[in-house]
N, C-alpha and C positions, 0 to 999 in steps of 0.2 A: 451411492450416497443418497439420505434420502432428504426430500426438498425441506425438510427443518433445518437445515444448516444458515438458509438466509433467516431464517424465525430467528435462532437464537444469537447470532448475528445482530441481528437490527433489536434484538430486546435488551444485548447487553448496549447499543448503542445509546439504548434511553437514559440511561444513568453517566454518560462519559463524563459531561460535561459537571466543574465544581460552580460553588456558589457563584464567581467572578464570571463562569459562562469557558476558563481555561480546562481543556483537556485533563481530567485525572489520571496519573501514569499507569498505573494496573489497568484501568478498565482498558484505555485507549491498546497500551500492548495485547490484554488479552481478545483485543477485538480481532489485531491484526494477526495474532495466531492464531486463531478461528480460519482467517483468510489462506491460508498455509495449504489447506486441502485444496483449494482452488488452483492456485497455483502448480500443484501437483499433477491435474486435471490437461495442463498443456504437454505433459510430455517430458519423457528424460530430458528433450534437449535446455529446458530450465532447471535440472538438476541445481548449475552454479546458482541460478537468479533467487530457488527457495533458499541455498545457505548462505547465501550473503542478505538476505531481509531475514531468515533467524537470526545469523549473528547478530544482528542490527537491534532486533529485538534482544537475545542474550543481552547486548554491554547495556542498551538503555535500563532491564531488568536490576543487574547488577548494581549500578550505581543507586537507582535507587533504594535498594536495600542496606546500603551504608548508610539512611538517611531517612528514613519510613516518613517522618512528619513535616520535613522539610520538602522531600520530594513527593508527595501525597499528589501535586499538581505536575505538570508534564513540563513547563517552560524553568520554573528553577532549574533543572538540571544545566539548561543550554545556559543560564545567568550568572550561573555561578564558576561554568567556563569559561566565557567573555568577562568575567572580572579577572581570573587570571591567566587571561590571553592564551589558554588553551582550548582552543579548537583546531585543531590539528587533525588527519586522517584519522587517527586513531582515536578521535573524540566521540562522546555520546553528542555533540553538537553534529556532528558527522553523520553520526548514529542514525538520527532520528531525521538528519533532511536529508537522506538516500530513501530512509524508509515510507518516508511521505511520499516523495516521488515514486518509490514503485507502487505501492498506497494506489497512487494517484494512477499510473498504467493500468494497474488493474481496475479498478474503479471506473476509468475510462474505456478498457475494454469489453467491461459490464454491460456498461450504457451504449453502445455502441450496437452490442446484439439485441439491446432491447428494444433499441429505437428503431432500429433497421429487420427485419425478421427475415431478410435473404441473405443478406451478407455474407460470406463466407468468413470462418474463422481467422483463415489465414490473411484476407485482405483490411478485416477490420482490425487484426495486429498489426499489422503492418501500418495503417494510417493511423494508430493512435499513439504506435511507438514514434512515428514522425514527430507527433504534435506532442510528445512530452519528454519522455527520455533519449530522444535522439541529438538534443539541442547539449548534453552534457556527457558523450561518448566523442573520443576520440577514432581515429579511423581503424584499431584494431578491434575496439567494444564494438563499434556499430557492426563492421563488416560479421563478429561473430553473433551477435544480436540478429542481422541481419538472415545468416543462416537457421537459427533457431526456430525464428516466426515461420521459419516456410516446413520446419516440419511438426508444425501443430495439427492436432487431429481435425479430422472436420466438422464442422460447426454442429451437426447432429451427433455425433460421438462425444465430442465436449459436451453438449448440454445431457446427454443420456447418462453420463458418469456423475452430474449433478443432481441429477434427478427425475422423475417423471416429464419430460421435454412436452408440457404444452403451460396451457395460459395463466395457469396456477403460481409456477415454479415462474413465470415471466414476470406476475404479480409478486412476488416475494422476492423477485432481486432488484426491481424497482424502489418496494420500501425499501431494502436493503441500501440500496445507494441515494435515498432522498436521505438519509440517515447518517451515512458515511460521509461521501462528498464534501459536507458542508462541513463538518469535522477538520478535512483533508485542506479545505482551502483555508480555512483558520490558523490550521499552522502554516502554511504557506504565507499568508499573511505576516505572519509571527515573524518569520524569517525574511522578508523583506524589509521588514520595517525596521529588523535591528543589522540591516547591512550584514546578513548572514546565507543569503540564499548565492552559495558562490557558483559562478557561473565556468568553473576552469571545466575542460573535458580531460573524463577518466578514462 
């Protein structure tokens, strides 16, 4: 893979946001399909985790194509489910706060090799899955979660599949998540503030 994937990443990030500063549902989804190769990048053992952030992606997609100018921005969708009190498992409300949060794992395990340039792959998955998606796994999710992170490749084989592994490719996933990140925490935002970030473990 070669190190234009944070480029085009972070270029379509420049356009996410609409006039109000709210997430545009295309751009935002096709940002996080972008991310999908990364993903892939850790190993069969996240086979499950990339199809359940596509699917995630699919229903949000879906819905809003019943709706092109209604759903043009990213939060009507979740508003118009909380008006008729469907957010249910099977909701784009669902949808899109699982996808933020893995969003946010990976983003967070971005930053992590960026900041730290020893760290092993497997111990900065492992501390970043604590500090995010661990707090909303029940004891069977974690324990298989748990197994996953320990068979990710090592930190030099993951960054090799990215791309040319020096300072360059380090520079370009940095813009990449000064770009994402703050995206990610907005809708996080979003969701707590409409009493929507549920904290049950899956």
């Amino acid at each position: 893979m070669s190190n234009s994937l944070f480029i085009q990443i972070t270029s379509l990030l420049q356009t996410v946001r609409g006039p109000d500063g709210t997430p545009e549902t295309e751009v935002f989804l096709k940002a996080c399909r972008h991310i999908i190769p990364v993903i892939e990048k850790f190993g069969t053992s996240f086979l499950i985790v990339r199809s359940d952030i596509q699917g995630n992606i699919d229903r949000l997609s879906s819905r809003q194509q019943t709706n092109l100018s209604r759903y043009q921005l990213l939060y009507p969708i979740v508003l118009d489910e909380v008006q008729k009190s469907d957010t249910g498992n099977s909701s784009c409300t669902k949808g899109l706060l699982w996808l933020q949060r893995a969003m946010g794992f990976v983003a967070g395990l971005l930053r992590r090799l960026y900041d730290d340039r020893q760290v092993s792959l497997a111990t900065a998955a492992s501390e970043v899955y604590t500090d995010t998606l661990y707090q909303y796994h029940g004891w069977i999710t974690s324990a298989a979660f748990t197994v996953a992170l320990k068979l990710v490749p090592s930190r030099e084989a993951f960054l090799e599949k990215l791309g040319t592994p020096n300072e360059e490719l380090y520079q370009q996933m940095n813009a990449f998540l000064n770009a994402f990140q703050p995206v990610l925490q907005d809708v996080h935002k979003f969701f707590v503030k409409h009493n929507l970030d549920d904290p049950a473990r899956v």
